[in-house]
Structures are given as C-alpha cells and as structure tokens.
TISE-121750 format. One line per field, with one value per residue (C-alpha): x, y, z; residue number from 0; residue in one letter. Coordinates in steps of 0.1 Angstrom, whole numbers, m for minus. Layout:
% residues N
u	c(X	...)
v	c(Y	...)
w	c(Z	...)
num	c(NUM	...)
residuo	c(A	...)
% end
This chain:
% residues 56
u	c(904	891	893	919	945	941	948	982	985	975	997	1030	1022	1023	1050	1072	1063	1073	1104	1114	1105	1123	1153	1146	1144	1178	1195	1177	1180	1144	1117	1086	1088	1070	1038	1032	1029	1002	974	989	993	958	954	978	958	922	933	947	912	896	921	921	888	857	834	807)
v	c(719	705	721	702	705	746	743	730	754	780	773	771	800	814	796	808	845	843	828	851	881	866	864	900	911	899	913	949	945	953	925	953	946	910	926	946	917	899	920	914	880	874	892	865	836	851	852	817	807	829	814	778	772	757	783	798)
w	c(875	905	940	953	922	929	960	957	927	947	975	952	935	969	982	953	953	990	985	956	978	1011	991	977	1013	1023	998	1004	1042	1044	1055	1052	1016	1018	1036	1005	984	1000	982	947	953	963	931	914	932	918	881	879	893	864	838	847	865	849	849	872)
num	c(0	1	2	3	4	5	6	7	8	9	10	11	12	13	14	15	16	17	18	19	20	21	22	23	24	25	26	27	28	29	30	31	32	33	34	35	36	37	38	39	40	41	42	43	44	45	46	47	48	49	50	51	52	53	54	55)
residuo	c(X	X	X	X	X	X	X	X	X	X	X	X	X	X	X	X	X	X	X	X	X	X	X	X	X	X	X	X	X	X	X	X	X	X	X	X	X	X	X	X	X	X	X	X	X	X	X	X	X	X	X	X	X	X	X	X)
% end
C-alpha cells in the first residue's frame, strides 16, 4: 500500500470513528466522550498500517 492510499484510509477510518462517536455523544448528552477516543484510535490507525503495509 503506498503512502498516499493510507492516508485516505487513515483519514476515513478516522473520519468514521468520529462520526459514530459524535452521534454517540448526542444521544448521551455528553461531548467529553469523543476526547477519550483519540488514543484508541491512534491505536486503530497504527494496526491497519501493521496489517496492510508492506513491511519495514
């Protein structure tokens, strides 16, 4: 996978986790929810580098 192609994977992955979570937060009432998730999502981006990249 070149660079490029996970970047835009990358970004929808984040994209939808956000959304998902945004909509999550309006149904709880409670935005504080969404700054929890940026660690696990970094997580998220770092394995689909591991699974689909090419190597070292």
């Amino acid at each position: 996978m070149d660079l490029s192609t996970f970047l835009v994977a990358s970004g929808i992955l984040i994209a939808a986790i956000m959304a998902g979570l945004w909509l999550l937060s309006l149904v709880l009432r409670d935005a504080s929810i969404v700054d929890v998730a940026w660690g696990p999502i970094f997580v998220a981006v770092a394995l689909m580098g591991l699974i689909w990249g090419d190597g070292w």
